[in-house]
N, CA, C and O atoms as CSV, one atom per row, in Angstrom:
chain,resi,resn,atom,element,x,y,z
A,1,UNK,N,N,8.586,-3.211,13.156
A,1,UNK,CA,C,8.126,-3.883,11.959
A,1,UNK,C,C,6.636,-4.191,12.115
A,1,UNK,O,O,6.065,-4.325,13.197
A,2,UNK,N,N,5.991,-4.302,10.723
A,2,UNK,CA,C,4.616,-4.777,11.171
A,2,UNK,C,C,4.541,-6.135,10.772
A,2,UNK,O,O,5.365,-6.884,10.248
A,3,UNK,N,N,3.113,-6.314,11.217
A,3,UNK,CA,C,3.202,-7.645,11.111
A,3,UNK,C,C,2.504,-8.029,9.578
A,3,UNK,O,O,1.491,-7.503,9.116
A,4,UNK,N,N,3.388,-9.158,8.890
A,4,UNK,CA,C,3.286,-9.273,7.534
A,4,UNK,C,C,1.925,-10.312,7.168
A,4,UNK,O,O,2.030,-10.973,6.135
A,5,UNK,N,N,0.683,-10.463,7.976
A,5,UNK,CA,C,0.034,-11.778,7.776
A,5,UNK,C,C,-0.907,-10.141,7.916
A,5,UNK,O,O,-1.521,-9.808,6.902
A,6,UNK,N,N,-0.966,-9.374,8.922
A,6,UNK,CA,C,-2.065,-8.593,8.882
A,6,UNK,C,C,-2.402,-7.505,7.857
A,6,UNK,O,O,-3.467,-7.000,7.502
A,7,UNK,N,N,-1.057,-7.311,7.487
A,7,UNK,CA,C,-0.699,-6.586,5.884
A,7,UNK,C,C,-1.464,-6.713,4.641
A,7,UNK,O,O,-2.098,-6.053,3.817
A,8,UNK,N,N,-0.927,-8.373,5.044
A,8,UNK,CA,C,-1.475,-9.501,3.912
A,8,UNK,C,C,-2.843,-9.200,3.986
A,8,UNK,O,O,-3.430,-8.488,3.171
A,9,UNK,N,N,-3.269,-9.651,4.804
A,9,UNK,CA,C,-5.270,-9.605,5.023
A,9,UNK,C,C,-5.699,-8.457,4.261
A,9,UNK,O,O,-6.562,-8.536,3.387
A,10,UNK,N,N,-5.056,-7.303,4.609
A,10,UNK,CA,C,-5.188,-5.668,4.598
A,10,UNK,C,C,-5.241,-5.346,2.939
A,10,UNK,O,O,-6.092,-4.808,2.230
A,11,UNK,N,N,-4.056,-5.878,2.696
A,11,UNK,CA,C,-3.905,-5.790,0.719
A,11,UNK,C,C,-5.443,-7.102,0.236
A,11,UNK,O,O,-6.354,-6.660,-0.465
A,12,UNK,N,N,-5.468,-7.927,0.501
A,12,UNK,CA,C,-6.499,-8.730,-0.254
A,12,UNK,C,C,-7.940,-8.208,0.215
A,12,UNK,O,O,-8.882,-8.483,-0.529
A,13,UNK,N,N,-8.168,-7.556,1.260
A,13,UNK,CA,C,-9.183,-7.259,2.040
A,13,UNK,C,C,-9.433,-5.925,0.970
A,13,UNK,O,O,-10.491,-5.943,0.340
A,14,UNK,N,N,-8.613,-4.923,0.777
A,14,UNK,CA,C,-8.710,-3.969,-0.244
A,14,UNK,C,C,-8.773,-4.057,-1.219
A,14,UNK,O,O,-9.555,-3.285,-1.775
A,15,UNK,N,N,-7.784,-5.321,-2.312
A,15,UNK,CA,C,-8.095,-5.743,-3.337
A,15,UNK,C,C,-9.637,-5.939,-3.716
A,15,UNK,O,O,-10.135,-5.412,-4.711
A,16,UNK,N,N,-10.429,-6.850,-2.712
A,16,UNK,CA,C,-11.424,-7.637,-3.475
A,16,UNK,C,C,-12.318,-6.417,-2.921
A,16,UNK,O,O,-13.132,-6.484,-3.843
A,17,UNK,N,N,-12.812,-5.334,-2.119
A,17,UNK,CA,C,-13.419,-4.546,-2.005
A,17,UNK,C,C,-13.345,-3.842,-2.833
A,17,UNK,O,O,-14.418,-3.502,-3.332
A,18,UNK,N,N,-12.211,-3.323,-3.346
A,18,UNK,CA,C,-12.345,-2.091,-4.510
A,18,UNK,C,C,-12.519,-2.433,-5.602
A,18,UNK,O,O,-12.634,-1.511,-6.409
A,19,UNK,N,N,-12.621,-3.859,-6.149
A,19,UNK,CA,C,-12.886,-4.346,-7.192
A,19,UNK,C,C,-14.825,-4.639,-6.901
A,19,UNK,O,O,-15.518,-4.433,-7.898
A,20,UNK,N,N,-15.562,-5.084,-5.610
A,20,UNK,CA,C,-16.606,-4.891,-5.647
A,20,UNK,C,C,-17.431,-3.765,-5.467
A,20,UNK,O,O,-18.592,-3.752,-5.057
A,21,UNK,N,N,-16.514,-2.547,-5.913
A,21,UNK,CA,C,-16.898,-1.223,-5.778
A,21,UNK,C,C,-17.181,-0.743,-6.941
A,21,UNK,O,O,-18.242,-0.196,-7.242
A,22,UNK,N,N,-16.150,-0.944,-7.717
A,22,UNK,CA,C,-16.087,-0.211,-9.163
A,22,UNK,C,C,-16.193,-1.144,-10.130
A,22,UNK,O,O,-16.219,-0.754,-11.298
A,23,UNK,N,N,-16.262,-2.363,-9.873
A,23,UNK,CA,C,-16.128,-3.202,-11.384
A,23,UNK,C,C,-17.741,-3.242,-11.765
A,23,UNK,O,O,-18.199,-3.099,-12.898
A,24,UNK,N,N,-18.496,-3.473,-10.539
A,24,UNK,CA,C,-19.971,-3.755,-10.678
A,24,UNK,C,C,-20.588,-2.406,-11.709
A,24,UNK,O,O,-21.636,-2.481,-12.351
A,25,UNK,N,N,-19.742,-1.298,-11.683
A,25,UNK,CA,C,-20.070,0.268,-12.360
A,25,UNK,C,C,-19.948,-0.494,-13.950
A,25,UNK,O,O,-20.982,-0.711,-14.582
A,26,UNK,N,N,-19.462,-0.628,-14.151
A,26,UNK,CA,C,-19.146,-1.210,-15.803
A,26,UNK,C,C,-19.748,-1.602,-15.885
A,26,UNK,O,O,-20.264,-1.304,-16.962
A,27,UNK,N,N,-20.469,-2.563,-15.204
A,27,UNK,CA,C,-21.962,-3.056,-16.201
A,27,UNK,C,C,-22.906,-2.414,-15.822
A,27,UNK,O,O,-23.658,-2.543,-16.788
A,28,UNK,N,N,-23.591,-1.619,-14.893
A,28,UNK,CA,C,-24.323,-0.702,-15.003
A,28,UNK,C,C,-24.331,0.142,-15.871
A,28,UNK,O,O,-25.452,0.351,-16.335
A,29,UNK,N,N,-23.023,1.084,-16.549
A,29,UNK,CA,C,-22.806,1.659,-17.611
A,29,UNK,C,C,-23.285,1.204,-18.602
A,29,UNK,O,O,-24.122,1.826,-19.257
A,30,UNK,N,N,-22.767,-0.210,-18.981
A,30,UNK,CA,C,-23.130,-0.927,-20.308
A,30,UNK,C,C,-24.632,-0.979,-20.036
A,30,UNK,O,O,-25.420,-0.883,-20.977
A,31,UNK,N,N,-24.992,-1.107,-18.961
A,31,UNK,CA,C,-26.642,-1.187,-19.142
A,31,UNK,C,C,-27.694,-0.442,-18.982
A,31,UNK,O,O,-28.863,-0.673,-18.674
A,32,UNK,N,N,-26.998,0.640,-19.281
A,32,UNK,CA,C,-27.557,2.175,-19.584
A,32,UNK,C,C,-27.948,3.046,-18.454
A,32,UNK,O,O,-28.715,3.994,-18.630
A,33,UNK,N,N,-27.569,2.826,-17.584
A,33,UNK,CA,C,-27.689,3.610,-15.951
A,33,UNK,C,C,-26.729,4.859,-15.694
A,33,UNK,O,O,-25.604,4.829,-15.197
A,34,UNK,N,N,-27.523,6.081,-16.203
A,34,UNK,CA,C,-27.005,7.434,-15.708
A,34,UNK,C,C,-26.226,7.389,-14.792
A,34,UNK,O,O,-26.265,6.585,-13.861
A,35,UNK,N,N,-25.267,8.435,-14.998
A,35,UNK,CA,C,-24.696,8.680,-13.439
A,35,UNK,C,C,-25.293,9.899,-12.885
A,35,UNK,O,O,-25.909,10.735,-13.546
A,36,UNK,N,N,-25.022,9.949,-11.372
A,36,UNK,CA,C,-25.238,11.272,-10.369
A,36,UNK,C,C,-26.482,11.122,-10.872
A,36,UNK,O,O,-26.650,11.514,-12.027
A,37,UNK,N,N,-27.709,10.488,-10.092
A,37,UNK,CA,C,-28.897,10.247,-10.211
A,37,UNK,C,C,-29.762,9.960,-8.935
A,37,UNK,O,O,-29.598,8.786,-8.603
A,38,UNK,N,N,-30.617,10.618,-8.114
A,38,UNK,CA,C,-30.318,9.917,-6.561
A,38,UNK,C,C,-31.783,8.752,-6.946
A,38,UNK,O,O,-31.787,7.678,-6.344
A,39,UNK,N,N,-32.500,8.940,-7.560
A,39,UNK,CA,C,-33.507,7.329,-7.603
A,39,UNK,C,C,-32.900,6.618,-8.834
A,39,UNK,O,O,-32.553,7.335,-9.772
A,40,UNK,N,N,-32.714,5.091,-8.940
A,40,UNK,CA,C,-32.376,4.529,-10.378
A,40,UNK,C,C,-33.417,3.591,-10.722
A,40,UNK,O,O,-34.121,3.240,-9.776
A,41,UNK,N,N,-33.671,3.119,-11.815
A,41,UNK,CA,C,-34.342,2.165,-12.175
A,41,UNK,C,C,-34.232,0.566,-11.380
A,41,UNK,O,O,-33.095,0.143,-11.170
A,42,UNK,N,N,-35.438,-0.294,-10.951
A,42,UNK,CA,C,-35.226,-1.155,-9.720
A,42,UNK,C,C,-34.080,-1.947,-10.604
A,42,UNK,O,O,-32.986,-2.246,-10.126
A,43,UNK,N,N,-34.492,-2.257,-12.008
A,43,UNK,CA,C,-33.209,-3.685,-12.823
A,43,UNK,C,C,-31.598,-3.246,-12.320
A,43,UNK,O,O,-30.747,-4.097,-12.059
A,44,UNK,N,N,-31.286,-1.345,-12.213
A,44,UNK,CA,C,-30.034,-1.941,-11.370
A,44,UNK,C,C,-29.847,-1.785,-10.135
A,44,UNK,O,O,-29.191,-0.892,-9.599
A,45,UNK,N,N,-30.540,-2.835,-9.533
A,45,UNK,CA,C,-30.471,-2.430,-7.776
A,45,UNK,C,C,-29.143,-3.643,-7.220
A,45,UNK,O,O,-28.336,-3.352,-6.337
A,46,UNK,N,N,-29.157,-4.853,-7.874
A,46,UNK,CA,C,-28.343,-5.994,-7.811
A,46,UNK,C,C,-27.194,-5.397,-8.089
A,46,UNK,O,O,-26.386,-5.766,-7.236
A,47,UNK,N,N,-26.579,-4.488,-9.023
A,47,UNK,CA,C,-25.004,-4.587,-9.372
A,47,UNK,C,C,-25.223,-3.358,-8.661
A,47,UNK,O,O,-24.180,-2.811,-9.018
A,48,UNK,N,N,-25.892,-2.339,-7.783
A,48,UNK,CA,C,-25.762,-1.714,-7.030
A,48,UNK,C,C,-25.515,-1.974,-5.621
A,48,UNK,O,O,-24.867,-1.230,-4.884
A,49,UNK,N,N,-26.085,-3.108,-5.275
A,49,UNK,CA,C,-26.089,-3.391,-3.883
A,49,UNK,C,C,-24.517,-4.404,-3.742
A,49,UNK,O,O,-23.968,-4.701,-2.681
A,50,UNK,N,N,-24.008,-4.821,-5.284
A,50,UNK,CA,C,-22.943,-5.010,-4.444
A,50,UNK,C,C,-22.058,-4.139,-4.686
A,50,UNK,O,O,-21.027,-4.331,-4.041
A,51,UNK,N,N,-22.038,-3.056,-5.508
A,51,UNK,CA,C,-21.184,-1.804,-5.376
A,51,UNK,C,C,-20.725,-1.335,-3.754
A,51,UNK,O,O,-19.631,-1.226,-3.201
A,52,UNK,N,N,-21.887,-1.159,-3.389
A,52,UNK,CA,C,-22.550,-0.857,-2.129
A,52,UNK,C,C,-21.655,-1.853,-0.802
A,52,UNK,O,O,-21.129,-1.553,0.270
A,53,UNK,N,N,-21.810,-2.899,-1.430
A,53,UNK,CA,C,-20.842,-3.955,-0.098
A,53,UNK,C,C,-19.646,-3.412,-0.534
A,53,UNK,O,O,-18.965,-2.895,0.351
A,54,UNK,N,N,-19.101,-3.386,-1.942
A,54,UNK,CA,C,-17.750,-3.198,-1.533
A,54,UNK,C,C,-17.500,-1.523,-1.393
A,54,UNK,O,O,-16.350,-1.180,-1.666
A,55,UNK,N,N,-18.236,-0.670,-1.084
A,55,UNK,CA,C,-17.586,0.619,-0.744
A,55,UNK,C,C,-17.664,0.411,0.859
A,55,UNK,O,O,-16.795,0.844,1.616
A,56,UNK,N,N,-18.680,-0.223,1.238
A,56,UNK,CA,C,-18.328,-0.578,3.171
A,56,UNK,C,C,-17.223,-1.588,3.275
A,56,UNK,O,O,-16.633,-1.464,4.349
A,57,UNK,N,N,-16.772,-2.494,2.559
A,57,UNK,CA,C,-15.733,-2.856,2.866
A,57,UNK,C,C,-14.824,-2.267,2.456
A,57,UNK,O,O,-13.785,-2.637,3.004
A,58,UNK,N,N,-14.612,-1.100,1.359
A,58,UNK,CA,C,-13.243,-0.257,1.282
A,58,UNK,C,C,-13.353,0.830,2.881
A,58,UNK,O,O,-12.401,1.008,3.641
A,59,UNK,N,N,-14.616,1.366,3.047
A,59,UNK,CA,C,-14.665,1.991,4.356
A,59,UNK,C,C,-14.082,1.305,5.867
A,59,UNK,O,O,-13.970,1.955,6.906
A,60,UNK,N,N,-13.755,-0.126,5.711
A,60,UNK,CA,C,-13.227,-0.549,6.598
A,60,UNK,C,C,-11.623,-0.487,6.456
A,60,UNK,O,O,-10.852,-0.626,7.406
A,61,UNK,N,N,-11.210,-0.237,5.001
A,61,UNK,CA,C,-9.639,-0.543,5.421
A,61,UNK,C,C,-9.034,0.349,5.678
A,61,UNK,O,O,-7.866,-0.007,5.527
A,62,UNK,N,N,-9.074,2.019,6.199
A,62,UNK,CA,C,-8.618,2.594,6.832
A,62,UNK,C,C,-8.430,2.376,8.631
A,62,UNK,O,O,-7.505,2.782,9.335
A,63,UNK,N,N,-9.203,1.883,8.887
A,63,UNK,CA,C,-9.122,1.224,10.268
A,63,UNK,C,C,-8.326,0.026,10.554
A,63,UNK,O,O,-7.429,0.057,11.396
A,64,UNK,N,N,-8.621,-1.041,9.878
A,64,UNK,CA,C,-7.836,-1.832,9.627
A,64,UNK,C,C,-6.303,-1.582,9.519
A,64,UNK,O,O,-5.658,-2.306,10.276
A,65,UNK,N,N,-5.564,-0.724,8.753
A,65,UNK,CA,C,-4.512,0.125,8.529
A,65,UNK,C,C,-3.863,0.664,10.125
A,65,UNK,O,O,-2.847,0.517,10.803
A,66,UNK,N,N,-5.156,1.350,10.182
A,66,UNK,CA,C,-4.814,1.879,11.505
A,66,UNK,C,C,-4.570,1.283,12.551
A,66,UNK,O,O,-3.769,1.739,13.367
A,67,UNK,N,N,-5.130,0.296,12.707
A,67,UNK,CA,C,-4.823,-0.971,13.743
A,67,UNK,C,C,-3.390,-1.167,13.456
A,67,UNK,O,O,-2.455,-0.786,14.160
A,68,UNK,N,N,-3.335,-1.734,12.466
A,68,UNK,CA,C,-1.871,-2.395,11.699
A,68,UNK,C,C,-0.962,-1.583,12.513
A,68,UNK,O,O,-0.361,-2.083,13.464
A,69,UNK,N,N,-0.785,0.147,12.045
A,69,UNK,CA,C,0.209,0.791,12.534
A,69,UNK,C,C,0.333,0.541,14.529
A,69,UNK,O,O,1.332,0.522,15.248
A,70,UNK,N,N,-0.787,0.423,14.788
A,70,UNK,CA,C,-0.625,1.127,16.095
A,70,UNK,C,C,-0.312,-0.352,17.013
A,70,UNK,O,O,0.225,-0.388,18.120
A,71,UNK,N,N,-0.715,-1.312,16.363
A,71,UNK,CA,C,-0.313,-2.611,16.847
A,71,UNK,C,C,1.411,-2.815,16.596
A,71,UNK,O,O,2.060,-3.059,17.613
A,72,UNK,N,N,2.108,-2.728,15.372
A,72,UNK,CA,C,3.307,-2.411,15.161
A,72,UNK,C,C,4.213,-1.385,15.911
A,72,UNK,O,O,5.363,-1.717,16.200
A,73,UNK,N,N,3.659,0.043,16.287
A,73,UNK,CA,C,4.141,0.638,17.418
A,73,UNK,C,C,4.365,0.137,19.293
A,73,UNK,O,O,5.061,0.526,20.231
A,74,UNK,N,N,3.328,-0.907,19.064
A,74,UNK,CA,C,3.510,-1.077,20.274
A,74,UNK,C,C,3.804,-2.639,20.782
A,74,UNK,O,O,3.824,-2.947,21.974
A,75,UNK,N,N,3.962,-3.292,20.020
A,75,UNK,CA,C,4.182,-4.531,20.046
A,75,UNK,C,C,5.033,-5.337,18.529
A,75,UNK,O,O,5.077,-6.522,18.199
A,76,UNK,N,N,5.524,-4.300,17.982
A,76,UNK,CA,C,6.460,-4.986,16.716
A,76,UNK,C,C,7.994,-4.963,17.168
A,76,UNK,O,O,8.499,-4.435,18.158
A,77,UNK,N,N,8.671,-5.821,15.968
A,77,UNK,CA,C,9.682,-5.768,16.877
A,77,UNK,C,C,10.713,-4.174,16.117
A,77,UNK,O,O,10.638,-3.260,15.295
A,78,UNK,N,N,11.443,-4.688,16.979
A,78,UNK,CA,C,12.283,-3.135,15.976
A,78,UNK,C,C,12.687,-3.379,14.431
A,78,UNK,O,O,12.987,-4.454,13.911
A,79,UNK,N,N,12.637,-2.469,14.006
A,79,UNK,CA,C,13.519,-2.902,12.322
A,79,UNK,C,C,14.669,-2.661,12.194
A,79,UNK,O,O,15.072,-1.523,12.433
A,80,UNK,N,N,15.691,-3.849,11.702
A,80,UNK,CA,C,17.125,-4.049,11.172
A,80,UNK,C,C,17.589,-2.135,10.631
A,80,UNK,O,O,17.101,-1.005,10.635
A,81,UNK,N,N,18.624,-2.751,10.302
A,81,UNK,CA,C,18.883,-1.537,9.552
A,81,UNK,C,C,19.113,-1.600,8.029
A,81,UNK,O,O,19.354,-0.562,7.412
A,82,UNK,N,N,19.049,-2.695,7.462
A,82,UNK,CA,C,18.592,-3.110,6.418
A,82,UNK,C,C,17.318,-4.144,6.371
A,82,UNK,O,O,17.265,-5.367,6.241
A,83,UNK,N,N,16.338,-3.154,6.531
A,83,UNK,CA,C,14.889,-4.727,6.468
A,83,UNK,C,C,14.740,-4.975,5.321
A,83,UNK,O,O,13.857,-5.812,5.138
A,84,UNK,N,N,15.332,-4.528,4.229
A,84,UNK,CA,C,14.609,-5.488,2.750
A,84,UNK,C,C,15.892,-6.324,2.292
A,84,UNK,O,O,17.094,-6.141,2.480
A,85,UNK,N,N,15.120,-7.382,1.569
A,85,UNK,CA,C,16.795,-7.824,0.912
A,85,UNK,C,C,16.916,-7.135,-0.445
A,85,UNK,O,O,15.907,-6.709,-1.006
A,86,UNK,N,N,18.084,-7.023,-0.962
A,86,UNK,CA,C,18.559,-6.123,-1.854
A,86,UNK,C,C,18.831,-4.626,-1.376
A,86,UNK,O,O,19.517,-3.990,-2.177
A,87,UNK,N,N,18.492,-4.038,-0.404
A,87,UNK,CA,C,18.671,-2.789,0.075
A,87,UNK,C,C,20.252,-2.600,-0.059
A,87,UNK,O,O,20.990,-2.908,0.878
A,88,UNK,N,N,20.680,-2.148,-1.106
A,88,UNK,CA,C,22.037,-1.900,-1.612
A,88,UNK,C,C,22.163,-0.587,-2.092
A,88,UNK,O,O,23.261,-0.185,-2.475
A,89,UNK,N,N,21.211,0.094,-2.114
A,89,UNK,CA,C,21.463,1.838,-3.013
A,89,UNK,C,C,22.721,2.584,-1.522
A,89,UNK,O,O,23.283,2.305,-0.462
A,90,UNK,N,N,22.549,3.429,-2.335
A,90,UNK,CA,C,24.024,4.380,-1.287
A,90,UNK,C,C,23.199,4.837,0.037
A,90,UNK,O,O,23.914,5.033,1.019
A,91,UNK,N,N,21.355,5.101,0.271
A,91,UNK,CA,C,21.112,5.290,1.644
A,91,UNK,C,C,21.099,4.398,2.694
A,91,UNK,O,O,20.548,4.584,3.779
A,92,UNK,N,N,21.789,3.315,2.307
A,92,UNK,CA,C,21.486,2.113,3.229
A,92,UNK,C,C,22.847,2.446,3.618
A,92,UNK,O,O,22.997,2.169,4.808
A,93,UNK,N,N,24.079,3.013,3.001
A,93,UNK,CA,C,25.519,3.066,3.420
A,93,UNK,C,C,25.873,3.632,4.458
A,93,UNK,O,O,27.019,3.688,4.904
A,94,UNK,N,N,24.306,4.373,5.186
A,94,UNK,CA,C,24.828,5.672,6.165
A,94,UNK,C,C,24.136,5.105,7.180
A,94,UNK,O,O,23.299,4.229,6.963
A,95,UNK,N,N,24.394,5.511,8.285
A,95,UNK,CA,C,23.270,5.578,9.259
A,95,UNK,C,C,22.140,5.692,9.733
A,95,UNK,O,O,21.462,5.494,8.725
A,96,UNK,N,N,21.175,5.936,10.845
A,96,UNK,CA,C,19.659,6.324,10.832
A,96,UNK,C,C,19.677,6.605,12.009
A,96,UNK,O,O,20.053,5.868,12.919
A,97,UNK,N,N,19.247,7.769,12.100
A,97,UNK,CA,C,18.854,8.892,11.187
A,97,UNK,C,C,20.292,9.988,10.339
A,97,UNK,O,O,21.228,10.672,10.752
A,98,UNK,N,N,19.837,9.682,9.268
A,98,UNK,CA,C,21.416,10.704,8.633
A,98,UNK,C,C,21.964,11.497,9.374
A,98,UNK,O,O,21.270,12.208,10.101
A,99,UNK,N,N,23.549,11.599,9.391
A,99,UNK,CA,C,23.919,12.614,10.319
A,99,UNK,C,C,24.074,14.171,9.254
A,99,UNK,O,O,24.499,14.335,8.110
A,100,UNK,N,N,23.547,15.041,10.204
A,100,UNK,CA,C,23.720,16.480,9.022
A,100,UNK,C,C,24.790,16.505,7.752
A,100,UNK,O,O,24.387,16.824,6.634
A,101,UNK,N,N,26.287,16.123,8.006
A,101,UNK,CA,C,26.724,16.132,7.022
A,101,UNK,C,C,27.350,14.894,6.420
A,101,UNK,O,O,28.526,14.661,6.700
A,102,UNK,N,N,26.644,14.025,5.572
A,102,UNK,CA,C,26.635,12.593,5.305
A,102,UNK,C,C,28.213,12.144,4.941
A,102,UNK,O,O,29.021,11.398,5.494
A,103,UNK,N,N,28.238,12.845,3.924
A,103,UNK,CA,C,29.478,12.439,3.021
A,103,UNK,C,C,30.472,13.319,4.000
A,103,UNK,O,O,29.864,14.388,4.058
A,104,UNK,N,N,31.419,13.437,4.638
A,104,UNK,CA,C,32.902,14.332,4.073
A,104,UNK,C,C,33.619,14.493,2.880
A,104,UNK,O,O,34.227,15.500,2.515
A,105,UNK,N,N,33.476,13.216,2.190
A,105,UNK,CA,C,33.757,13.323,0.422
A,105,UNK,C,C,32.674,12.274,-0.001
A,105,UNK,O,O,32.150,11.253,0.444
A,106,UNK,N,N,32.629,13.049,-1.057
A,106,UNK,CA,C,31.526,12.140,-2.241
A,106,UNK,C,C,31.707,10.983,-2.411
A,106,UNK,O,O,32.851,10.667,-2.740
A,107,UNK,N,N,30.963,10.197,-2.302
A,107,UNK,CA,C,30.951,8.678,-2.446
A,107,UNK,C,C,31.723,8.194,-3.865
A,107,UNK,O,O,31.342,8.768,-4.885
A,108,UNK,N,N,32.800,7.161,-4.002
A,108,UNK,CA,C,32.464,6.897,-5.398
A,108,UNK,C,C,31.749,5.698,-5.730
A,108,UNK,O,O,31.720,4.663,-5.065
A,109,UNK,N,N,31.084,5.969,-6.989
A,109,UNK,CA,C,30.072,4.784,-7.496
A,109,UNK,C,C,30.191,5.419,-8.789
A,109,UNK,O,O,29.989,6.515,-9.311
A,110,UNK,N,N,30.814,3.678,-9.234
A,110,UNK,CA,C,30.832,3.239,-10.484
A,110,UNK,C,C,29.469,2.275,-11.015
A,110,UNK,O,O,28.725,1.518,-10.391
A,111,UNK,N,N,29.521,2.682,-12.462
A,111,UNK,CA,C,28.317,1.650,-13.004
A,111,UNK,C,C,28.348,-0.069,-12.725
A,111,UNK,O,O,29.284,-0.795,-13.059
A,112,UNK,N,N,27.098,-0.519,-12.034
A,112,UNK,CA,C,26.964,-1.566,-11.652
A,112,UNK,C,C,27.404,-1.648,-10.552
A,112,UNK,O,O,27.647,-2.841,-10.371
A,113,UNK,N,N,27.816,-0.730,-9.153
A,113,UNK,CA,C,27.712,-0.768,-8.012
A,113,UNK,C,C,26.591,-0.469,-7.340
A,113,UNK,O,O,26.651,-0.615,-6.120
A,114,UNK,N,N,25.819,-0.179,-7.698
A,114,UNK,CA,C,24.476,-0.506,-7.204
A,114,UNK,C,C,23.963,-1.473,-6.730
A,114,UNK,O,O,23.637,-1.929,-5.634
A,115,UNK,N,N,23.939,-1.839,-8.310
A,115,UNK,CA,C,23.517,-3.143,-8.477
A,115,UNK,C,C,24.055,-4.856,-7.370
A,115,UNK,O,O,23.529,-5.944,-7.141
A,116,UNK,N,N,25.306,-4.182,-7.005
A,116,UNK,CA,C,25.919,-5.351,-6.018
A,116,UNK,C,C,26.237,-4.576,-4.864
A,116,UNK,O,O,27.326,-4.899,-4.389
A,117,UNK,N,N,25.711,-3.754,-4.317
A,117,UNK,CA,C,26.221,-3.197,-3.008
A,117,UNK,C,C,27.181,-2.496,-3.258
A,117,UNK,O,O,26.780,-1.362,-2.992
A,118,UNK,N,N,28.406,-2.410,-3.668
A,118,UNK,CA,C,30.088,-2.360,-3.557
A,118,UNK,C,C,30.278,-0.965,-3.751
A,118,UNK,O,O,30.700,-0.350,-4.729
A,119,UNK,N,N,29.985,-0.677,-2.912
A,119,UNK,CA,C,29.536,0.965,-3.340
A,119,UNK,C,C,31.403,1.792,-1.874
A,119,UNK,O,O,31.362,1.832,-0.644
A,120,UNK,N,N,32.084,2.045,-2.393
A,120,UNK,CA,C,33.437,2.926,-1.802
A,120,UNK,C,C,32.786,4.335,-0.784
A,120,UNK,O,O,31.712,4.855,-1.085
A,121,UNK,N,N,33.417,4.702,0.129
A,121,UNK,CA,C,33.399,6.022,0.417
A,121,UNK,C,C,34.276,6.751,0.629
A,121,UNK,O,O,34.049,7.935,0.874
């Protein structure tokens, strides 16, 4: 399992970067700034420079990520065999890793066994 606080960091850390990447573009647009241009006018250097922070902070969350996984490989704990709650669909009914031939007979599932686990084999 990984760990859910570094996840956390990881999603808000990406959130607010990719929003200081691309949102700052919209008002440059509105304020008449060509695209694919390599010199721009100095008035948009401000909603450029923080474009600019947040594409180095989106450039960090692949690493970040990568940490995540490799810290989880080597120090997480193992995962259940149901880690989510609600995990009730029919692949949670089998084993892991599937054995080649799952069913010997077709499962039955009626409407709204899903929905509560109660799923027959």
């Amino acid at each position: 399992m990984y760990s859910e606080k570094l996840a956390s960091i990881h999603f808000w850390w990406s959130m607010v970067a990719v929003n200081l990447l691309f949102f700052p573009q919209h008002f440059l647009g509105l304020a008449g700034m060509p695209r694919r241009i390599p010199a721009y006018n100095v008035v948009f250097a401000d909603w450029n420079l923080v474009s600019s922070i947040g594409a180095f902070g989106m450039f960090a969350t692949p690493f970040m990520m990568g940490f995540i996984l490799w810290r989880s490989l080597k120090t997480g704990e193992k995962a259940p065999a149901r880690p989510w709650e609600g995990a009730h669909g029919l692949e949670w009914t089998v084993p892991s890793p599937a054995p080649h031939h799952t069913f010997t007979t077709p499962p039955v599932i009626r409407p709204g066994d899903l929905a509560h686990g109660d799923i027959t084999h």
